[in-house]
Jmol script that loads the backbone (N, CA, C; Angstrom):
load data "model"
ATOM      1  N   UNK A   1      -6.321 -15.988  -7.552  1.00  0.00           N
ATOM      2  CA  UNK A   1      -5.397 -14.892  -7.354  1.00  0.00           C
ATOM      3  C   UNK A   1      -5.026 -14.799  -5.880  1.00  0.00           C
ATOM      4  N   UNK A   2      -3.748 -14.782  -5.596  1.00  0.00           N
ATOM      5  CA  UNK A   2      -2.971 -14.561  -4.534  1.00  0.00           C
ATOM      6  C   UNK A   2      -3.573 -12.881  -4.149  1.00  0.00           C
ATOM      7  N   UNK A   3      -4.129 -13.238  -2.438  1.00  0.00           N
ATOM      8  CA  UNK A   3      -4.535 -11.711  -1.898  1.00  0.00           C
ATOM      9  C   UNK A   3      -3.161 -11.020  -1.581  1.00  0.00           C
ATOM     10  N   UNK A   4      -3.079  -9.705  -0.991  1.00  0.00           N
ATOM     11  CA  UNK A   4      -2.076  -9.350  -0.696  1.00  0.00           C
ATOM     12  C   UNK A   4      -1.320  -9.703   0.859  1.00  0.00           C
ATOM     13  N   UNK A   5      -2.402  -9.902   1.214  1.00  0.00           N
ATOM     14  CA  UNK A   5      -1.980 -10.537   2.997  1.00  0.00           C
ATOM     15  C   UNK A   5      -1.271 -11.966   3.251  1.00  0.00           C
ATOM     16  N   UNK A   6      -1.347 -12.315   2.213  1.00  0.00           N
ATOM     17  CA  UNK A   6      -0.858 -13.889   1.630  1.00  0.00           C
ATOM     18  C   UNK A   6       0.104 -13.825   1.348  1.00  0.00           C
ATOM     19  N   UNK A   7       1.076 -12.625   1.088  1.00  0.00           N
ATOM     20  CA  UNK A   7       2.493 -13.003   0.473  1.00  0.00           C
ATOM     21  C   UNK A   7       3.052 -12.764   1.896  1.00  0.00           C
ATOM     22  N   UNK A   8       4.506 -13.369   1.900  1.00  0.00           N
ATOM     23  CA  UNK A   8       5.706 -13.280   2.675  1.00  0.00           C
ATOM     24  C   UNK A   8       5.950 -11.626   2.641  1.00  0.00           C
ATOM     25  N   UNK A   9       6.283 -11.397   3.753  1.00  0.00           N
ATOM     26  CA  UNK A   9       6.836  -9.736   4.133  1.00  0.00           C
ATOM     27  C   UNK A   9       8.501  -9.507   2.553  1.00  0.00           C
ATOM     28  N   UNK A  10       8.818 -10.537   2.662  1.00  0.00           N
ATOM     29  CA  UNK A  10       9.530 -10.672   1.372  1.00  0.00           C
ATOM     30  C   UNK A  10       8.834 -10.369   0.317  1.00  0.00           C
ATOM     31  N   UNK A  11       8.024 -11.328  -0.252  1.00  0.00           N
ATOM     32  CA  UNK A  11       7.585 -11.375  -1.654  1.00  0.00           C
ATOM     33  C   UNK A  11       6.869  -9.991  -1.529  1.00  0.00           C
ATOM     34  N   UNK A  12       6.098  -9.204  -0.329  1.00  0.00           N
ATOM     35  CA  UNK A  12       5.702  -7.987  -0.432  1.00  0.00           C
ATOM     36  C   UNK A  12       6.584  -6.646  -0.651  1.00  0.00           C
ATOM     37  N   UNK A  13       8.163  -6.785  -0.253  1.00  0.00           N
ATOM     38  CA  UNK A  13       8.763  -5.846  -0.533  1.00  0.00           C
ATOM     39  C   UNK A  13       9.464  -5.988  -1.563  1.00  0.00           C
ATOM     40  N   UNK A  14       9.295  -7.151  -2.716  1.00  0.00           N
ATOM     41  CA  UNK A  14       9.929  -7.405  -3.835  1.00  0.00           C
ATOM     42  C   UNK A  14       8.509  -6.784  -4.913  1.00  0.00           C
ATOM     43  N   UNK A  15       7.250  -6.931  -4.717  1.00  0.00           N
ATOM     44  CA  UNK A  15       6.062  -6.080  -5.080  1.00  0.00           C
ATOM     45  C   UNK A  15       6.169  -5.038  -5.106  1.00  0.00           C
ATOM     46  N   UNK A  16       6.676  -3.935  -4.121  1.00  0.00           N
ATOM     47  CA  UNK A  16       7.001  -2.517  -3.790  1.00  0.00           C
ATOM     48  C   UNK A  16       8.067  -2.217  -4.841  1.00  0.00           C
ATOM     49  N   UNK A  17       9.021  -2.971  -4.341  1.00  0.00           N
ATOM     50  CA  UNK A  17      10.260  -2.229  -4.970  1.00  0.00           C
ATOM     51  C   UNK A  17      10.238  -2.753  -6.381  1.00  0.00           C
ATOM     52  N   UNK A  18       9.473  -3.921  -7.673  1.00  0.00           N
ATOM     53  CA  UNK A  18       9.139  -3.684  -8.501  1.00  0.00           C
ATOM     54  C   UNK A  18       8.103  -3.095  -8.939  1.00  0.00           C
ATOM     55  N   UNK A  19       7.070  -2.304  -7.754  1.00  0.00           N
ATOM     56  CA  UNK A  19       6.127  -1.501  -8.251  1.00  0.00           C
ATOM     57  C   UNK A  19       4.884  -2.092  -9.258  1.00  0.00           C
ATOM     58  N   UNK A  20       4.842  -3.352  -8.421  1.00  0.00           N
ATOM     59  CA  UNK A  20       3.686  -4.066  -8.628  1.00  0.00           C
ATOM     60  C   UNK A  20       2.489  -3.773  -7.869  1.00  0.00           C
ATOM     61  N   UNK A  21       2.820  -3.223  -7.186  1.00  0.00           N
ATOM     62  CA  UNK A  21       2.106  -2.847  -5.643  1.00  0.00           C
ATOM     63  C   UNK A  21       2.587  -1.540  -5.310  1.00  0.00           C
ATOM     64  N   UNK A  22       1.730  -0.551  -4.816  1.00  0.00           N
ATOM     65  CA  UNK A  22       1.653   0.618  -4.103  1.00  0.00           C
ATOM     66  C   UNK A  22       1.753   0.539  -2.446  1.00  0.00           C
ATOM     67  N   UNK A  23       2.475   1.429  -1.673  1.00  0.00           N
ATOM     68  CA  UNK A  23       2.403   1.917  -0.504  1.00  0.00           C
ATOM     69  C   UNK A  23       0.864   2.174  -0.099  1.00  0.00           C
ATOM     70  N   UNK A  24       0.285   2.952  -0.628  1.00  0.00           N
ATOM     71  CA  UNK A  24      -0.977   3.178  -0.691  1.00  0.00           C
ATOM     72  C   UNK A  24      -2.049   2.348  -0.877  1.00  0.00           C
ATOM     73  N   UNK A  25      -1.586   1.338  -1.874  1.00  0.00           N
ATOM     74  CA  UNK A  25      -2.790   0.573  -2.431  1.00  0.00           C
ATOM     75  C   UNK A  25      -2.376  -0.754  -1.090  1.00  0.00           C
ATOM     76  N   UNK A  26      -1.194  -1.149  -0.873  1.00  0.00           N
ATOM     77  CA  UNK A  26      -1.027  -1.758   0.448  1.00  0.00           C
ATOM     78  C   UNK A  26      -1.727  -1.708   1.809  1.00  0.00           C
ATOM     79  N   UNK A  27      -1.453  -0.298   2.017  1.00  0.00           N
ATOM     80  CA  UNK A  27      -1.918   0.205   2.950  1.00  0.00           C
ATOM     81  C   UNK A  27      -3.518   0.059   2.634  1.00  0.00           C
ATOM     82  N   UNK A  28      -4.305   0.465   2.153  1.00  0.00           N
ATOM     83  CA  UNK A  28      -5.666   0.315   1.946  1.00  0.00           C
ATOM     84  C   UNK A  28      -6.065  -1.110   1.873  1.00  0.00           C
ATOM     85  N   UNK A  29      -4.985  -1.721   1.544  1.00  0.00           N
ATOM     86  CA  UNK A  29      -5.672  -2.995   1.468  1.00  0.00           C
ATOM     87  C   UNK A  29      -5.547  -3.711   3.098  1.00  0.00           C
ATOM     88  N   UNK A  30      -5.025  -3.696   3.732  1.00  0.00           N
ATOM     89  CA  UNK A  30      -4.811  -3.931   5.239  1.00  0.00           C
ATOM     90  C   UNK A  30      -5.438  -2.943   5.996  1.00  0.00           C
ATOM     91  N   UNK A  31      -5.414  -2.143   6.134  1.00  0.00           N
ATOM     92  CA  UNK A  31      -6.926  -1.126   6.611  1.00  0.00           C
ATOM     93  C   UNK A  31      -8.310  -1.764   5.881  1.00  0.00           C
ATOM     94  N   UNK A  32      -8.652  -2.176   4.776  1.00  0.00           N
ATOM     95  CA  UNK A  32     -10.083  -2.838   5.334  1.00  0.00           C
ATOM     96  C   UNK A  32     -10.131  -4.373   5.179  1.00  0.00           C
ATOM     97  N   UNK A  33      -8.985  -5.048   5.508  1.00  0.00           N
ATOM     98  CA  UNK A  33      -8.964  -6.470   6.107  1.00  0.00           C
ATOM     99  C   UNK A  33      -9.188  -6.015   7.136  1.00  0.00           C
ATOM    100  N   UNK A  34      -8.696  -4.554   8.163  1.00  0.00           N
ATOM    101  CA  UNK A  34      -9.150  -4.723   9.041  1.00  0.00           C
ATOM    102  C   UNK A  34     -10.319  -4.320  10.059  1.00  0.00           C
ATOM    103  N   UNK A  35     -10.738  -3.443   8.826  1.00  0.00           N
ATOM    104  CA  UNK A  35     -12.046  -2.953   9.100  1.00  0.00           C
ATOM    105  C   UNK A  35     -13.214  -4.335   9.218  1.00  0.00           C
ATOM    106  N   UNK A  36     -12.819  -5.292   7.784  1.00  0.00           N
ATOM    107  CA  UNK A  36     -13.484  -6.391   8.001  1.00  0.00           C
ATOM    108  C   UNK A  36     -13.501  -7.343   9.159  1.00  0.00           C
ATOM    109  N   UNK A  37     -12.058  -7.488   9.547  1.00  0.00           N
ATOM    110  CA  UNK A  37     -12.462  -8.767  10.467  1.00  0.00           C
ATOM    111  C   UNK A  37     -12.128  -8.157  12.138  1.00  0.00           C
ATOM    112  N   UNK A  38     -11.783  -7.137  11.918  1.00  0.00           N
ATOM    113  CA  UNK A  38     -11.357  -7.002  13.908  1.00  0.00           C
ATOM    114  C   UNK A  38     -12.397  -6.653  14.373  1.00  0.00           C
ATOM    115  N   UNK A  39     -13.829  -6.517  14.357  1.00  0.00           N
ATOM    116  CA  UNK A  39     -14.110  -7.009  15.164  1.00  0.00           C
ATOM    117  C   UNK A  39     -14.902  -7.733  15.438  1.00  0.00           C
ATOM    118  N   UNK A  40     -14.550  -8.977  14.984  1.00  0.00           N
ATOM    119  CA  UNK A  40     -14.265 -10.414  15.577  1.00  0.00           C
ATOM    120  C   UNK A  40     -13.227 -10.895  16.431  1.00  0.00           C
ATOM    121  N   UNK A  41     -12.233 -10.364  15.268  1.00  0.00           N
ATOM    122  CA  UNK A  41     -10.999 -11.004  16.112  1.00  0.00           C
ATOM    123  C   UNK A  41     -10.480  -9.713  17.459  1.00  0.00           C
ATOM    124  N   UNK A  42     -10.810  -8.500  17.564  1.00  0.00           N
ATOM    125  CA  UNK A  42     -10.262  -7.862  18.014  1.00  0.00           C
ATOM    126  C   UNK A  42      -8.566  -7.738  18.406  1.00  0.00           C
ATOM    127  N   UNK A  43      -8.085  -7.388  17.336  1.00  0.00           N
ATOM    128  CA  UNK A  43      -6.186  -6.987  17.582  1.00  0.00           C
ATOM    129  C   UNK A  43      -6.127  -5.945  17.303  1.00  0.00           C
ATOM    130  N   UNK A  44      -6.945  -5.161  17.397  1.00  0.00           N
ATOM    131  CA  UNK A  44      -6.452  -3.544  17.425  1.00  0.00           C
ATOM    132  C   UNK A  44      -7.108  -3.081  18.072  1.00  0.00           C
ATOM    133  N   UNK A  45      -6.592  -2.076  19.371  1.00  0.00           N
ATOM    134  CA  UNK A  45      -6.956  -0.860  20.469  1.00  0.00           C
ATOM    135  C   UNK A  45      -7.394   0.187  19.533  1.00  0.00           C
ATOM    136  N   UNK A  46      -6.620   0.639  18.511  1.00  0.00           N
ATOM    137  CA  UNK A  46      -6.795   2.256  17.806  1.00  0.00           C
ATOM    138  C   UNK A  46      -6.831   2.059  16.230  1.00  0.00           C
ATOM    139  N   UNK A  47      -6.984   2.559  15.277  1.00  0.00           N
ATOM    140  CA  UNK A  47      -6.629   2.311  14.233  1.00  0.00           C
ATOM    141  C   UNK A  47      -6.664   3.807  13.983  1.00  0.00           C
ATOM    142  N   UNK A  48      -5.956   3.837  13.226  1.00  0.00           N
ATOM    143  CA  UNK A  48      -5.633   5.455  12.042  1.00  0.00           C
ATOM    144  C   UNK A  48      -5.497   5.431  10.920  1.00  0.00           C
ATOM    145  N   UNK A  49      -6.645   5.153  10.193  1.00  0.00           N
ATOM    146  CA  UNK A  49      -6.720   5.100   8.669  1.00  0.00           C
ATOM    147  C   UNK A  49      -5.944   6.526   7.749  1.00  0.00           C
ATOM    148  N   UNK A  50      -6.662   7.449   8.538  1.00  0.00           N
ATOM    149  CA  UNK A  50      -6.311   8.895   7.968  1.00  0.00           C
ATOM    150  C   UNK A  50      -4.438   8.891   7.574  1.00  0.00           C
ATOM    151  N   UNK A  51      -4.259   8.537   9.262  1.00  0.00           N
ATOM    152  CA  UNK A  51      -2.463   9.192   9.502  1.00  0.00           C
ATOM    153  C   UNK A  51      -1.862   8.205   8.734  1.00  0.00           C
ATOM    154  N   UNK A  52      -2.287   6.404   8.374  1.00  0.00           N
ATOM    155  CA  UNK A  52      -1.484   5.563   8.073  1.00  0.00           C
ATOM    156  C   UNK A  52      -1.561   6.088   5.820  1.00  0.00           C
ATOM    157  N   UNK A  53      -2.374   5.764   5.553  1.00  0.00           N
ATOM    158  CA  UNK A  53      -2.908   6.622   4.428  1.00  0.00           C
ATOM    159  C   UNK A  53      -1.707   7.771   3.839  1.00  0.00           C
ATOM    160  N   UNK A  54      -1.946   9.010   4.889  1.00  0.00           N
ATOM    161  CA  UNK A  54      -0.837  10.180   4.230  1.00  0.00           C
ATOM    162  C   UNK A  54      -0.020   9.919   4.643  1.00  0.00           C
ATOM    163  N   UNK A  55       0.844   9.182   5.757  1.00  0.00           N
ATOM    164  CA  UNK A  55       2.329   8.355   5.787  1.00  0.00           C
ATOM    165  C   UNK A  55       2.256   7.598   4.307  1.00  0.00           C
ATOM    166  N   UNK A  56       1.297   6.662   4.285  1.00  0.00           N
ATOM    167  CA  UNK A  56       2.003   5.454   3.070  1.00  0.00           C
ATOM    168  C   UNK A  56       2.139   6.905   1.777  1.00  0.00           C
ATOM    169  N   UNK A  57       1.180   7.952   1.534  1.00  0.00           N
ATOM    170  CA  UNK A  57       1.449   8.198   0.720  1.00  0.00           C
ATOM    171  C   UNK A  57       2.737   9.432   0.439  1.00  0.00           C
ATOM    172  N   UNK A  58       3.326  10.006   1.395  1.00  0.00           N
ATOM    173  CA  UNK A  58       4.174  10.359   1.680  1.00  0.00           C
ATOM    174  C   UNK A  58       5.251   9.492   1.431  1.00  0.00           C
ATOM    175  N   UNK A  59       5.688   8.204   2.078  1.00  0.00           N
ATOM    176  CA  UNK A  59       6.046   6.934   1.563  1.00  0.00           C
ATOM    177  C   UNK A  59       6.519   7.424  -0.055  1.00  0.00           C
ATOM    178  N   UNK A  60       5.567   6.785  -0.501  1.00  0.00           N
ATOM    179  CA  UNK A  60       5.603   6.720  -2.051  1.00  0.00           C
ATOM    180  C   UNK A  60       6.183   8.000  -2.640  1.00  0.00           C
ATOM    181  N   UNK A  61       6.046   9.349  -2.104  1.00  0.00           N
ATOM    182  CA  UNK A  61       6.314  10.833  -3.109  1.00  0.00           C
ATOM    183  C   UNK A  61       7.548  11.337  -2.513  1.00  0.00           C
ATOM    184  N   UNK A  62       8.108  11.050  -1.324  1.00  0.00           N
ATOM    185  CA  UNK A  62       9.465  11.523  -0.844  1.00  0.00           C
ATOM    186  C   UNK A  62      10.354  10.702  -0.189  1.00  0.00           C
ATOM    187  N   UNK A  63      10.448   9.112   0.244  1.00  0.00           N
ATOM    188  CA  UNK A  63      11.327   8.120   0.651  1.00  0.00           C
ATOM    189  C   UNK A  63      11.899   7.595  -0.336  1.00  0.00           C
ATOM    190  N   UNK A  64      12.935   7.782  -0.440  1.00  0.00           N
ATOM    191  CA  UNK A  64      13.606   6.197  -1.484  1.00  0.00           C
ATOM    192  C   UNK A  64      13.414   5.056  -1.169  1.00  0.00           C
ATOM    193  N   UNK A  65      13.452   4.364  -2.672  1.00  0.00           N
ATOM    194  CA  UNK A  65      12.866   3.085  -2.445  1.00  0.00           C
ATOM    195  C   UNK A  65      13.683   2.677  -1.560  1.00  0.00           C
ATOM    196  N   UNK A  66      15.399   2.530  -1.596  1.00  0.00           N
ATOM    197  CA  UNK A  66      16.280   1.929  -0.983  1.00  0.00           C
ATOM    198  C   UNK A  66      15.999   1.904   0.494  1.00  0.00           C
ATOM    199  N   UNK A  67      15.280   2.690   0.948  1.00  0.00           N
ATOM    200  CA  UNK A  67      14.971   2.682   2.615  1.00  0.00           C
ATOM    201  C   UNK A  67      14.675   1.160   3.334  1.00  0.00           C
ATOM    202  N   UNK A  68      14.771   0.784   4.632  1.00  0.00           N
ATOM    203  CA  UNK A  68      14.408  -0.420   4.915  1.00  0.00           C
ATOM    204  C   UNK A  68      13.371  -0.051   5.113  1.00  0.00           C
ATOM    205  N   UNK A  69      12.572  -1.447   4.828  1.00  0.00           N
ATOM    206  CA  UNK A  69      11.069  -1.475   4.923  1.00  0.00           C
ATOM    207  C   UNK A  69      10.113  -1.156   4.154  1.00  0.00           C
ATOM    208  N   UNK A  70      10.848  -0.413   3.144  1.00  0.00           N
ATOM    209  CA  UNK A  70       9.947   0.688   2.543  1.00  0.00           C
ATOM    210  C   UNK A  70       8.873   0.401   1.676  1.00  0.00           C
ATOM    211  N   UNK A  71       7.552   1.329   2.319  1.00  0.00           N
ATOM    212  CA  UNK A  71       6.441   0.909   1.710  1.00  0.00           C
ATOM    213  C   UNK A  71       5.997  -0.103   2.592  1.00  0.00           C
ATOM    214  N   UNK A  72       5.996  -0.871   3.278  1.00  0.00           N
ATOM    215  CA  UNK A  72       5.449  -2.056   4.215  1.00  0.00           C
ATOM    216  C   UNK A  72       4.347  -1.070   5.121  1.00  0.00           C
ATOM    217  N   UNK A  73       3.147  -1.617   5.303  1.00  0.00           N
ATOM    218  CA  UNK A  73       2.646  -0.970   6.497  1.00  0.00           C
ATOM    219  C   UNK A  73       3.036  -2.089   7.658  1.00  0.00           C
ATOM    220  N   UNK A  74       3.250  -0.996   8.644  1.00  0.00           N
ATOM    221  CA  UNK A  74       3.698  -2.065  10.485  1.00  0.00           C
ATOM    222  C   UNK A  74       1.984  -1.404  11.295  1.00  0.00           C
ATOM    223  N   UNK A  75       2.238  -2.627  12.050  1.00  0.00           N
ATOM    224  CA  UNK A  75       0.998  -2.274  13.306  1.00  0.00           C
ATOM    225  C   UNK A  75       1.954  -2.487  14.662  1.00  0.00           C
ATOM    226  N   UNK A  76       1.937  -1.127  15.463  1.00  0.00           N
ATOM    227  CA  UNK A  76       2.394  -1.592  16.824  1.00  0.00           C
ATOM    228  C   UNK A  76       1.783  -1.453  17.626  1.00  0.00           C
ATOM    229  N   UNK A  77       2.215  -1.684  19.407  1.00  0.00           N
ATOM    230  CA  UNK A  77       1.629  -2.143  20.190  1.00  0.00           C
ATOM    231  C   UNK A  77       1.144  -0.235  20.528  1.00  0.00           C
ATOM    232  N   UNK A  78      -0.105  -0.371  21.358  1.00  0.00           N
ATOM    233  CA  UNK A  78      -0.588   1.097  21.691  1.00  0.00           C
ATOM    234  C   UNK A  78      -0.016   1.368  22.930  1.00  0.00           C
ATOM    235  N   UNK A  79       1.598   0.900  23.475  1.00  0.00           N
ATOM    236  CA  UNK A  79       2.056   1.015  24.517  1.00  0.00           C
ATOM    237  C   UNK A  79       2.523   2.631  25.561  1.00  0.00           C
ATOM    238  N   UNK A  80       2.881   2.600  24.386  1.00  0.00           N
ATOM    239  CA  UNK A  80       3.726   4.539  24.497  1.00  0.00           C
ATOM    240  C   UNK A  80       2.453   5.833  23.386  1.00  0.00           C
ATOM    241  N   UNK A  81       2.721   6.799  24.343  1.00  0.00           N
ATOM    242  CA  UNK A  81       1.623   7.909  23.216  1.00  0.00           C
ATOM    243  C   UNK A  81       2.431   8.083  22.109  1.00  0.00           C
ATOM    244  N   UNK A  82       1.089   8.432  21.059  1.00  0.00           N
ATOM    245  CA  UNK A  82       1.554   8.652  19.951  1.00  0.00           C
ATOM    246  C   UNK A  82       0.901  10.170  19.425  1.00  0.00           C
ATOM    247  N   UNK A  83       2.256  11.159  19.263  1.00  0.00           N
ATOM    248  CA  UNK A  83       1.404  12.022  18.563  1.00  0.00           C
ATOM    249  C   UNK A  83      -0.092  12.418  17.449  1.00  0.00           C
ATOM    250  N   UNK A  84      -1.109  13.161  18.085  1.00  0.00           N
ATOM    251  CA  UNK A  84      -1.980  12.910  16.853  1.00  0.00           C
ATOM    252  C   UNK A  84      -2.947  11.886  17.283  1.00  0.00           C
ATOM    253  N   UNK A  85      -2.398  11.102  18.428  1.00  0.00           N
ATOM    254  CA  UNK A  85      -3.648  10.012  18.508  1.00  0.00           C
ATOM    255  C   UNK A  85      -4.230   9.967  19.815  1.00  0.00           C
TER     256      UNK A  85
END
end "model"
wireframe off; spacefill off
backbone 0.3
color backbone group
């Protein structure tokens, strides 16, 4: 079985938007890939399980699907503050 970190950012938003896959269940699943491996690899300064969590699930109960991106979790750089964090 194909993991979820394995598909193309494509084949992942063709998952979403046929609702093969959850925002949520996405999101959880990349929050503990990265609980598992960072730190080893260390690529993350901060993580926010909590805030990324009620975004994805917010995501799912009030965005249309049609939105870009939608449903994808992003990781950015910890350059600029971020409210909340």
């Amino acid at each position: 079985m194909t993991e979820l970190h394995e598909y193309t950012a494509l084949q992942l938003h063709q998952l979403l938007q046929r609702r093969e896959v959850s925002p949520v269940e996405l999101t959880r699943h990349y929050l503990a890939r990265i609980e598992r491996l960072d730190g080893e690899v260390g690529a993350f300064a901060t993580v926010t399980p909590d805030a990324a969590l009620a975004r994805a699930r917010h995501v799912e109960e009030h965005v249309p699907t049609a939105a870009p991106l939608w449903g994808m979790p992003v990781a950015d750089k910890d350059l600029n503050r971020r409210a909340g964090v």
